[in-house]
N, C-alpha and C positions, 0 to 999 in steps of 0.2 A: 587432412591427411593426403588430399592428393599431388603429385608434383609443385605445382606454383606457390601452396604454401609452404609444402616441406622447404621449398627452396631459400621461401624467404625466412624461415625458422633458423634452418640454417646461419643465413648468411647474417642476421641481426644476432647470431649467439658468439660468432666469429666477430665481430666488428666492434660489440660491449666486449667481449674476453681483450680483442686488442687494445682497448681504451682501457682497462684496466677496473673495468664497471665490474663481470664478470669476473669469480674468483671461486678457488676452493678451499672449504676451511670443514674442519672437525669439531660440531656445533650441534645444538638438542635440538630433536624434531619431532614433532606430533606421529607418534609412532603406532597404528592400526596393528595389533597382534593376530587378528585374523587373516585382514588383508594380505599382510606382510611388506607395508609399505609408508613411507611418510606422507601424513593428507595435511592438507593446506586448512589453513584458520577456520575456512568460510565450511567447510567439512564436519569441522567440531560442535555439537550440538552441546548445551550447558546446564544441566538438571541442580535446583538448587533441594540441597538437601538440610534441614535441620536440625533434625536427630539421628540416633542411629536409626539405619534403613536396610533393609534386605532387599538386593538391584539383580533380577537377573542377568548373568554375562553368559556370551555364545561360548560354548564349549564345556561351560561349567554345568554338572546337575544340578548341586543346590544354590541356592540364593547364597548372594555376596555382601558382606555387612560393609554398611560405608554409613560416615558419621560417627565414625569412632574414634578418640583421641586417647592413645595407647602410651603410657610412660614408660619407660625403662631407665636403667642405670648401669653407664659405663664405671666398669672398675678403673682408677688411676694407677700408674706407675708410683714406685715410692712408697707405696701404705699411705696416700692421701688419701684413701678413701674411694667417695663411689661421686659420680655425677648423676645425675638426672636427666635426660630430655625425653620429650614427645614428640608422637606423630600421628598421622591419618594410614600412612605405609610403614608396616612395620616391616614387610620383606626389603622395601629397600637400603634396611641399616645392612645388610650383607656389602651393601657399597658405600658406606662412609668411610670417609678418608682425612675426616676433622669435625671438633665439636667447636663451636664458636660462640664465644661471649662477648657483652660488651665492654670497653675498655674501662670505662669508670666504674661498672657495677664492684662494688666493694666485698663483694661475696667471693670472686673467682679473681681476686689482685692477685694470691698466693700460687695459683694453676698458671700464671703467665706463661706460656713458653714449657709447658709441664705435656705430660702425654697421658691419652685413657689408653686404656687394653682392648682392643675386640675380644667379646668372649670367645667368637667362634672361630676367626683365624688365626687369632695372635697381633692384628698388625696391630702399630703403634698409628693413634689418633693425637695429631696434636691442638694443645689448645690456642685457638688465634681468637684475636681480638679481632672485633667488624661494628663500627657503628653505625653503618649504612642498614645492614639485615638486622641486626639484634634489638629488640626493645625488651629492656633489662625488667621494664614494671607486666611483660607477658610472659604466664607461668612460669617455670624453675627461674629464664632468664637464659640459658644456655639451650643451643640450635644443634643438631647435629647436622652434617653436612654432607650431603652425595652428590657430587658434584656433575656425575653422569646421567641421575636420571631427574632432574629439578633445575626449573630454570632461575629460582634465586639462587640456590646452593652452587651454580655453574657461574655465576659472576664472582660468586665469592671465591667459586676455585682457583679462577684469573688473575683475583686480587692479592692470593696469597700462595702460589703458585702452587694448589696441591695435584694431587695423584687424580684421575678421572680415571674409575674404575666402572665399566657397563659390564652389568651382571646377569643381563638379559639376552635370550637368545630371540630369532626373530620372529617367531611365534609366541614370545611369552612364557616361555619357562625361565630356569635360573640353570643359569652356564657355569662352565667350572670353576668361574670367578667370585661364584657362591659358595663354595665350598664343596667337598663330595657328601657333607648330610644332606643337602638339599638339593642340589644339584638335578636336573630334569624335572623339577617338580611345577607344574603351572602356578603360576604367582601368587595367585590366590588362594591355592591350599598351602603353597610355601606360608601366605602371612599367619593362616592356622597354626602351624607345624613351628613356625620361629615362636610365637607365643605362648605355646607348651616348651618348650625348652629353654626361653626364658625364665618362665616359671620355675624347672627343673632346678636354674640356676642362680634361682635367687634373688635375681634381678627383675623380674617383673614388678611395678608399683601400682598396677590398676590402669580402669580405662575410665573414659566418661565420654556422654553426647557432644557432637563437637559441628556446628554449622560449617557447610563444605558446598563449592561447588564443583560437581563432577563432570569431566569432560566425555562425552560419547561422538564414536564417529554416527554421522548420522549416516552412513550408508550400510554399513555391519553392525551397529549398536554395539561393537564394541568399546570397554574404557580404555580410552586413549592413557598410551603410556609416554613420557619426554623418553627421550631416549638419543643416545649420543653419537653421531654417525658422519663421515664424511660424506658433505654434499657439494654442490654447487651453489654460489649464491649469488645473488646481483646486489649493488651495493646503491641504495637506492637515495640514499641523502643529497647530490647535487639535486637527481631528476627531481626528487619531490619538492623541492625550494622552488623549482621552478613550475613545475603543477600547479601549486596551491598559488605563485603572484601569480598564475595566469587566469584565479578567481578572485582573488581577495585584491589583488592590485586596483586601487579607486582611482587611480590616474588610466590606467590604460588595461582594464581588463581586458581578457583577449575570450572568455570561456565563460558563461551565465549556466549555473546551475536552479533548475527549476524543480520544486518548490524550497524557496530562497533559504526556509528552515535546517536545510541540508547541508548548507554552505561550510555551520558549525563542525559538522561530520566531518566534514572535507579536510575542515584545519585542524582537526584533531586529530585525524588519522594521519596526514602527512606531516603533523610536525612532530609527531611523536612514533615515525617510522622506524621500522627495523629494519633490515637486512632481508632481503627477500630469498626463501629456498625452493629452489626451482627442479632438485632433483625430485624424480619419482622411481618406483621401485615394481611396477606396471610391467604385464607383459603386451600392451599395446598402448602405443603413442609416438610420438617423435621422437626418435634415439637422441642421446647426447653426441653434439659431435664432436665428443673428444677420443684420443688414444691413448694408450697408459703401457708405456714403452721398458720393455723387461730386457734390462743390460746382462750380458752373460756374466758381467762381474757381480750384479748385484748379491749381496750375501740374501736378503729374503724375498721370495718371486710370487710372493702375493700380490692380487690389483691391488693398487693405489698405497701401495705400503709408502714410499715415496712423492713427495706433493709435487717436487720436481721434473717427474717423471710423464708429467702428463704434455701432451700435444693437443692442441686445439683449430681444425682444418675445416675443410670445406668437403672431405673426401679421402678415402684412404691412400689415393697417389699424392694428393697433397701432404698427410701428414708423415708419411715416408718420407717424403723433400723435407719436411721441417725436421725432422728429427734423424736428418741424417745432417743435417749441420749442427743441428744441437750438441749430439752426440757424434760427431767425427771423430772417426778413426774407430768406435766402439759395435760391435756386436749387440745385435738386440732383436726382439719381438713385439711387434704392436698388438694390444687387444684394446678395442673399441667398448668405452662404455657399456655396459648392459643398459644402464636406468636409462628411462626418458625425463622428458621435461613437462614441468607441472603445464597441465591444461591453459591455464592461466595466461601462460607466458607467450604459447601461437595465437591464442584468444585476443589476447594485447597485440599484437600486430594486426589484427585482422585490417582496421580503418586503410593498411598501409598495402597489406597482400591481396585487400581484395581488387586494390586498383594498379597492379601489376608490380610493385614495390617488390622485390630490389633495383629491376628494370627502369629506366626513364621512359613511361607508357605516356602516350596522350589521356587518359584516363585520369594517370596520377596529376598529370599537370593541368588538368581542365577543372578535377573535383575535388583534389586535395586540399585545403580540409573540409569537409563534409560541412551540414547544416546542422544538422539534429540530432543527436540518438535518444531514443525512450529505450527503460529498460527497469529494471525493479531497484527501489532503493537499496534492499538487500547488499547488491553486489556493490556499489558504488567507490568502494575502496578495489577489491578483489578484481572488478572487472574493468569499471571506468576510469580509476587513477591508475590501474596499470597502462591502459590504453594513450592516459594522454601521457604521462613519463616516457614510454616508447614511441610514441609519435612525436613529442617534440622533439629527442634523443635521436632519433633515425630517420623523421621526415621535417624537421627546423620549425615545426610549427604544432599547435593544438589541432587535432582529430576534427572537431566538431566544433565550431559555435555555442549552441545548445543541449543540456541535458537534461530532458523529462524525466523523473522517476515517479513511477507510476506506486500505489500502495500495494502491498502485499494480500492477498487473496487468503482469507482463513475460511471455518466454518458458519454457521448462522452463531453458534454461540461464544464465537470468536476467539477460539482454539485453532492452533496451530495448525495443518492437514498432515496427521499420520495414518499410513499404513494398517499400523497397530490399531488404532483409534476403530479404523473405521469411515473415517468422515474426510477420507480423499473422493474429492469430484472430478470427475474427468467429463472435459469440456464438450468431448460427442455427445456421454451418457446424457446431457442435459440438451446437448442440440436435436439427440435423435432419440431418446427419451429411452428407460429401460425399466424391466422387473424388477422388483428387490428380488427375487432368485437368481436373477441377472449380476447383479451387484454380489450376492453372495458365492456365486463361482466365479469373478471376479476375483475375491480375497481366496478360493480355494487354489487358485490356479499359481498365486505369490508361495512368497517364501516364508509364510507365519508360523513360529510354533500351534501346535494346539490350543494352550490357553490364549494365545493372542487373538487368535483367529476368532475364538467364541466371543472374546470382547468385541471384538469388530465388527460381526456379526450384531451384535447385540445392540452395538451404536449404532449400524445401518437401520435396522430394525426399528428404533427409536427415531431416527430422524428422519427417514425415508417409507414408511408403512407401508404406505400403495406404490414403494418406486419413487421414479424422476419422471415425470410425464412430457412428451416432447413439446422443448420450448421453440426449438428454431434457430438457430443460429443470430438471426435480428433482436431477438427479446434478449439473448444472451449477453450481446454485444450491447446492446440501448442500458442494461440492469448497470454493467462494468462500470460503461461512462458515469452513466448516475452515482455510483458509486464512491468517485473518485475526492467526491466532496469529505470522505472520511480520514483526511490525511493519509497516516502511514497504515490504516488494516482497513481492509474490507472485509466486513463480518457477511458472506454472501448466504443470502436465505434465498433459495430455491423458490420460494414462496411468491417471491418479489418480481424472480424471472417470468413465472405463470403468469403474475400480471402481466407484464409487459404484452405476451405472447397474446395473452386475450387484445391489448391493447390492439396488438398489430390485424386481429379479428375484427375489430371495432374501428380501424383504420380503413381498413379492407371495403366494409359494409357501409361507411358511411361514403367512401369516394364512388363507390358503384350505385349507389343512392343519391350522389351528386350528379353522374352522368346520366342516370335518368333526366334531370331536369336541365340538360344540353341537348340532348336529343341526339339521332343519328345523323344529322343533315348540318350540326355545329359547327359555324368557321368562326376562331377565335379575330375579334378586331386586331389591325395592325398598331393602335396604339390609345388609352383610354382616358378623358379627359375626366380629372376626379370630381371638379366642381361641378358637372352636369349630373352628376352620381345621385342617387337616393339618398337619405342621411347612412342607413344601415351597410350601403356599402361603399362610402366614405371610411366609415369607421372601422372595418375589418382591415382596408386600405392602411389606415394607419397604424392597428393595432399590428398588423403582418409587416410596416418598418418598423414599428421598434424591436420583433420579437428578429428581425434580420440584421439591425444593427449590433443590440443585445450580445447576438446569437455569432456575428463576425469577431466584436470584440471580446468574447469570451475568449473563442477558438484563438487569436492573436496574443492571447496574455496564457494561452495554456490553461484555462479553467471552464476544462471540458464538463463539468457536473452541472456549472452554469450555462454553460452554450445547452447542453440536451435538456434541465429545464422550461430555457425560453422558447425552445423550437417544440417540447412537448406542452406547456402550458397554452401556447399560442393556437396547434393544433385541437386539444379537447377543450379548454376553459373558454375558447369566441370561437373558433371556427365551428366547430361540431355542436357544441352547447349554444351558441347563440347565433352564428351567422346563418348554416345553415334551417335552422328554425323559425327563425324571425324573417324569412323570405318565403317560406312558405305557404303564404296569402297570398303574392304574386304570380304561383303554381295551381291555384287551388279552381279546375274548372276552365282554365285561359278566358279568366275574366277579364274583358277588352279594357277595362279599368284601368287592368294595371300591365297594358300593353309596352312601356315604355319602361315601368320598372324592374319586369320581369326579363328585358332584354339586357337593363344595365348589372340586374343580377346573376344573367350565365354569363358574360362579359367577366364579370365580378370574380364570380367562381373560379371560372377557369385560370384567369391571373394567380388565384390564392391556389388552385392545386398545382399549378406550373411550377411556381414560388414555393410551396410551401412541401413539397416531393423534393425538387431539390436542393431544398433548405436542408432538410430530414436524410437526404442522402447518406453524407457519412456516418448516419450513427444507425442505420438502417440499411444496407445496401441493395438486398434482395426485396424486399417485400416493394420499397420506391421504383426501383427499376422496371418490376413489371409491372407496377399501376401509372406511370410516368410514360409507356409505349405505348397507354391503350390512351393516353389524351390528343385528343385532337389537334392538327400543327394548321397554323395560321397558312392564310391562302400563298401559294409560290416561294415558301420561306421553305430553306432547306435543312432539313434535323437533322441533330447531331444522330450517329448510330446508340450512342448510348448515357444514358443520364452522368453518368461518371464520365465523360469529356464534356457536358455540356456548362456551360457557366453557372459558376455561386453567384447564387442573388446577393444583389449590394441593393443601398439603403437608395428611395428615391424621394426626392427632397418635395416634390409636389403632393406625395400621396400623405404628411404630417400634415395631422389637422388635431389643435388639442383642444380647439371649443367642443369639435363632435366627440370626443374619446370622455370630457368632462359630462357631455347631458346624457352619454352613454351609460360612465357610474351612480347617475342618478336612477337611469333606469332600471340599472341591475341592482342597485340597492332598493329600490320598490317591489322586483320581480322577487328576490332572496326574502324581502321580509311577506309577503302573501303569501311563496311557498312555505315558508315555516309557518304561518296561519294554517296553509289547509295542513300541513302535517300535523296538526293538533285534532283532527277530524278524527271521527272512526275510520277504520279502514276502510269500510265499504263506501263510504261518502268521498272519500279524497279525491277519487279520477271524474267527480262529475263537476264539471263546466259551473260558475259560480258567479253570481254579483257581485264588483269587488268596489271600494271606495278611497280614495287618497285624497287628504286632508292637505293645504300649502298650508304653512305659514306667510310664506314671502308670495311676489309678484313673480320673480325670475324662477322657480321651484313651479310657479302654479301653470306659468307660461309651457313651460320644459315638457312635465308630463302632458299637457294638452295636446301638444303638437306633437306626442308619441304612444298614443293612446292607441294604435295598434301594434305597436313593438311590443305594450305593456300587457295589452291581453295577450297576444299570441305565446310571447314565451312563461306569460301564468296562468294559462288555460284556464281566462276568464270569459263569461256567456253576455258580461258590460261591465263598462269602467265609467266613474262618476269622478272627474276632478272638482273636489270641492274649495272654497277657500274658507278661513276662520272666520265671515261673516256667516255662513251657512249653518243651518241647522246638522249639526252631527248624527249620522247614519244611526240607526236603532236596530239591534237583530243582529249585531254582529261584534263579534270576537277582534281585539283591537292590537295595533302593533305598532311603536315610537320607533321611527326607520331614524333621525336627526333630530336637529333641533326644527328645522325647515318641513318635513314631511310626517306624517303617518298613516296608516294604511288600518281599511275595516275589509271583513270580508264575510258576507252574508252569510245568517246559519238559516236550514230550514225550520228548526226547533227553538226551543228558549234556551237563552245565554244563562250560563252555569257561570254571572256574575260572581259569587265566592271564590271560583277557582283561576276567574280572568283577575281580582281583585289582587289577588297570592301572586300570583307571574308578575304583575306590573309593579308591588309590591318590591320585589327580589330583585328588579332591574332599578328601582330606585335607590334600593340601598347599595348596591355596586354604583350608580351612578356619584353617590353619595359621599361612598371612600376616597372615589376618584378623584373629587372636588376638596374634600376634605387635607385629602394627600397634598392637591398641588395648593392649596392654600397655606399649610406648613410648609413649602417647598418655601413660598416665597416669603412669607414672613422670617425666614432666619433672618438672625442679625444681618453676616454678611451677603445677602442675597444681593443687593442693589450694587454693590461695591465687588464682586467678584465674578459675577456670575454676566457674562459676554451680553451686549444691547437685544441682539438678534435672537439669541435663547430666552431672555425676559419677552421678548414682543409673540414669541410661540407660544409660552406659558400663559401669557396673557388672553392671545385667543383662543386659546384651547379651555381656559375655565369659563371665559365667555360661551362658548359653544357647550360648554358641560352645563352649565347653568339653564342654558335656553331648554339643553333637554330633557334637564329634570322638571324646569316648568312644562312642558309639553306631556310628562308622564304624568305631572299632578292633573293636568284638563283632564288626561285621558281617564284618571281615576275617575276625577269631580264626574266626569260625563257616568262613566258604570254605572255609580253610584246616585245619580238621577235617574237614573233609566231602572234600575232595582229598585227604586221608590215609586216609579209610575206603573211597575209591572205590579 
């Protein structure tokens, strides 16, 4: 609203009026009865109803039946008798101006060109043939027609050039065009009141249930009414031909819409465009800037009684000049619009007014068209193909490059966010956390009826018990992005954010537990040589390039749910859970031991929290920022003031090493299967320190664990580890686990092995083993296997039953062994 855009409001409604884009015409509009004004598509909320239904509407005491399919019977001219039609509105036969059948229907051949009677005015309805609207095999077969307040009945008006009678006032009563029996009566008691005096008359045939979908504004929940009114329109068929090749064109797209499934939206809506109506009936927004010029000769001095009459300027001196040439030589009065212009329509300039457009601005010429816009799929017709139709139209080019639409934000139970409901979140409540007594004056302080509010109440109540507890604006913002893997809804559970929030507690705690072992006295190396590195931080080394390549090409293709995975897996699944842990033997004491490791390992550290803060930067901004000031800056190197100027880590090609990242899955899969051993413990047994034993199959298996035999205690808080191979005698006293077909792990009990029950677990993993093999051995034996099925898919299948194979024999030793050992106890 303030000057530089009104101007260019202006000056783009002036310049489509002159190209002849811009018009005005006498056309049905989504008409708000409380508002008192026409609302735009994206305004119309759509309740589908299947039966009859009783709907509250604003202004009305009792409930409003909708879902009902009402018959009645037009008397004909001539003593032909009587017609039939239905409807869902029975007030609005007070404005039918024809009944319409279809032309071959062999029932209504003798009505051709014949007339019904209104019972209540007298007027003469004639009967027209339509085989566009009529389908002869739906009910009687014959449509009544109002052509003022329905937007099929208003083509057919065009088609057959009848009367448009609007019998509605702008509140929603019935005007004198309804007659003086009903006349003032709000619509909805009028549809009561006509259907007792059809009754009266005779003419009533009954009702029945009749599936409907009802249109509500969603801002007043009022039922929107069509209604017939001169507007303003823009006439949008050149610009949208040229919107949509500026996505769909495979030669020379000029516009990428992101996520690609939307693209179908795009061509749907543009190529099956309407006419766009831009007036509004508001007492704030942008005036129209037109004049509506009253000739002293004119016989009626109503606005706009005259289409001709109107002027379209820049300014009230300007439309004086125009309209003193238009009308030379006449006498007259200008009165300026009232209405404004649909929000939509300054909204759609915006790409052009924000960079000084109408003006030729360095601004417009340096950033015109823009990169990017994110914004919710929701509006993508409403806001983004408006945007680019008027930027190509008035700046020769597409807006933007790119268009992210982000999913739409519902409940945990992934319902819509009403008012009513209850289960609107507002984005502080969850950053700065609040009471549900909070929340519930909140909804007392809106505009809810009484029974709304107690429902709202009541869902708050249910989904919120203890409140919103404060998550923080980072948990909030890390929950969204994770989110966005859900396509078009995000079903957001509050629950999910808590986590996060604890996460960023647990981020917090483990980097200040990192700079413990940097020391106060820490100066990071100028640059760090990987192959002199320890194995353990080698491997973090690599594991922190791929979660930054990962993490780059996610953010590059827009698949932010994958980018904050690989940056949050990378941080708790190695860093926290393994790196920092499995270094902590070179901490333990400043054992001179491990003088060298312990140095490659703050070295190490430091890299991965440099790296890995502002990896995590954009999906985090606050919590990174101040643990990112407190790290240590390398000797005479000068810091950036703030992590947000500082460089995104890119991928560094020396720190990929995939022999260490391979003996590292070896290791974590011995560490995962001892810790599900000890969790088979009582509880009081689990935290104490234990014997553990890993069995090779192979030489390269048996090698691997050997030479990681303190990686393997430390992160399984084992008290010793035995790498054995299959010539050794097999551990006794211990509870057993099949990690491959290569490994298996025992792990010491103090008491006697509860063989029946280790017998049952091994058991249960053989017969899964079992299906598996069984599976893929029908896989390949189909006939067409060999002949259809790609060389490289047969050579997978192949070793994958070989490996399935090996494990099932390794589960049989592991039994044959129980099973010896229960026979010697």
């Amino acid at each position: 609203m303030d000057e530089k855009r009104s101007l260019a409001v202006t000056e783009a409604f002036v310049r489509l009026h002159k190209d002849g884009v811009i018009y005005r015409d006498l056309r049905l509009v989504n008409w708000d009865c409380v508002l008192r004004t026409a609302i735009s598509d994206i305004e119309v909320d759509y309740i589908d109803i299947k039966e009859r239904t009783p709907v509250r509407v604003p202004g009305y005491e009792k409930l409003v039946e909708f879902g009902v399919l009402t018959s009645f019977a037009y008397p004909l001219e001539e003593a032909l008798g009587e017609i039939i039609v239905a409807t869902t509105r029975v007030e609005t036969m007070l404005g039918d101006t024809a009944i319409a059948v279809h032309p071959d229907d062999a029932r209504y051949s003798h009505l051709h060109g014949k007339f019904a009677i209104h019972p209540f005015n007298g007027r003469k309805l004639p009967i027209v043939c339509d085989a566009v609207l009529v389908d002869m095999n739906f009910g009687t077969g014959a449509v009544k027609i109002t052509p003022a307040h329905d937007p099929n009945d208003f083509e057919v008006g065009k088609r057959h050039n009848l009367e448009f009678i609007n019998i509605f006032t702008d509140d929603g009563k019935i005007n004198s065009n309804g007659g003086a029996e009903f006349a003032g009566m709000p619509r909805f008691e009028a549809r009561v009141a006509l259907t007792e005096a059809l009754k009266k008359k005779g003419l009533y045939k009954g009702d029945k249930n009749n599936e409907m979908r009802l249109g509500i504004c969603s801002r007043s929940n009022d039922v929107v009414e069509p209604l017939i009114k001169p507007q303003w329109y823009v006439n949008c068929k050149n610009m949208a031909r040229e919107a949509l090749d500026a996505v769909i064109d495979s030669t020379n797209p000029k516009m990428e819409i992101i996520p690609k499934q939307y693209v179908a939206e795009w061509k749907r809506w543009l190529e099956n465009i309407r006419d766009w109506c831009i007036s509004r009936q508001l007492w704030w927004g942008h005036r129209v800037p037109a004049w509506y010029a009253v000739l002293k000769d004119d016989e009626l001095k109503e606005l706009g009684v005259y289409n001709d009459h109107w002027v379209v300027a820049r300014n009230e001196e300007e439309a004086k000049e125009k309209a003193s040439r238009i009308f030379a030589g006449k006498t007259f009065d200008l009165y300026q619009d009232p209405d404004v212009l649909d929000t939509w329509f300054s909204s759609g300039l915006f790409p052009l007014s924000v960079l000084g457009w109408p003006d030729d601005t360095k601004d417009l010429r340096a950033f015109y068209s823009t990169s990017v816009l994110e914004t919710g799929h929701d509006i993508l017709f409403f806001w983004v193909a408006r945007m680019v139709m008027l930027g190509m139209k008035l700046g020769g080019d597409v807006p933007f490059g790119k268009v992210y639409l982000h999913p739409m934000i519902r409940d945990a139970h992934g319902r819509k966010m009403s008012k009513s409901l209850g289960n609107v979140i507002d984005p502080l409540e969850v950053i700065n956390g609040i009471e549900l007594k909070g929340l519930h004056k909140r909804l007392e302080e809106g505009n809810l009826d009484q029974k709304e509010l107690e429902t709202a109440k009541e869902g708050q109540t249910k989904d919120f018990p203890d409140g919103i507890p404060e998550c923080g604006s980072d948990a909030l913002r890390f929950a969204l992005v994770s989110y966005t893997a859900q396509s078009d809804k995000i079903n957001l559970d509050i629950q999910r954010v808590v986590g996060y929030r604890q996460w960023c507690n647990k981020l917090w705690n483990a980097i200040r537990f990192a700079m413990t072992k940097l020391g106060e006295d820490y100066i990071p190396p100028e640059e760090i040589t990987p192959a002199t590195l320890p194995f353990s931080c080698k491997w973090i080394l690599s594991a922190l390039n791929k979660a930054i390549s990962k993490t780059v090409v996610s953010l590059d293709s827009y698949e932010f749910s994958d980018a904050a995975t690989a940056v949050y897996s990378w941080w708790q699944f190695q860093l926290c859970d393994v790196f920092i842990e499995v270094i902590k033997p070179y901490f333990a004491g400043n054992d001179p031991a491990y003088a060298s490791e312990r140095k490659h390992a703050q070295d190490t550290l430091w890299l991965c929290l440099d790296n890995g803060l502002r990896l995590l930067h954009p999906f985090m901004p606050f919590v990174t920022e101040e643990l990112w000031q407190r790290l240590p800056s390398k000797k005479d190197s000068v810091r950036k003031e703030s992590i947000v100027i500082s460089e995104y880590p890119s991928a560094v090609e020396s720190w990929n090493n995939d022999v260490v990242e391979l003996e590292m899955d070896m290791i974590e899969s011995v560490v995962k299967s001892l810790r599900s051993l000890r969790s088979q413990l009582a509880p009081n047994e689990r935290y104490e320190r234990r014997a553990a034993f890993v069995v090779c199959r192979t030489d390269d298996a048996c090698h691997i664990i050997k030479k990681h035999e303190l990686e393997v205690s430390t992160l399984a808080t084992l008290s010793s580890l035995d790498v054995l191979s299959e010539k050794d005698d097999a551990p006794v006293g211990c509870i057993l686990d099949v990690v491959n077909e290569s490994l298996s792990t025992f792990l010491k009990l103090k008491g006697i092995v509860n063989v029946e029950a280790e017998l049952e677990k091994l058991n249960k993993k053989m017969e899964e083993l079992q299906k598996q093999c069984d599976g893929l051995k029908k896989k390949r034996s189909a006939p067409a296997y060999q002949e259809k099925v790609p060389v490289h898919i047969r050579e997978v299948d192949e070793a994958k039953l070989a490996s399935l194979l090996q494990e099932l024999l390794s589960f049989k030793e592991a039994r044959e062994h129980l099973e010896r050992e229960n026979k010697e106890t």
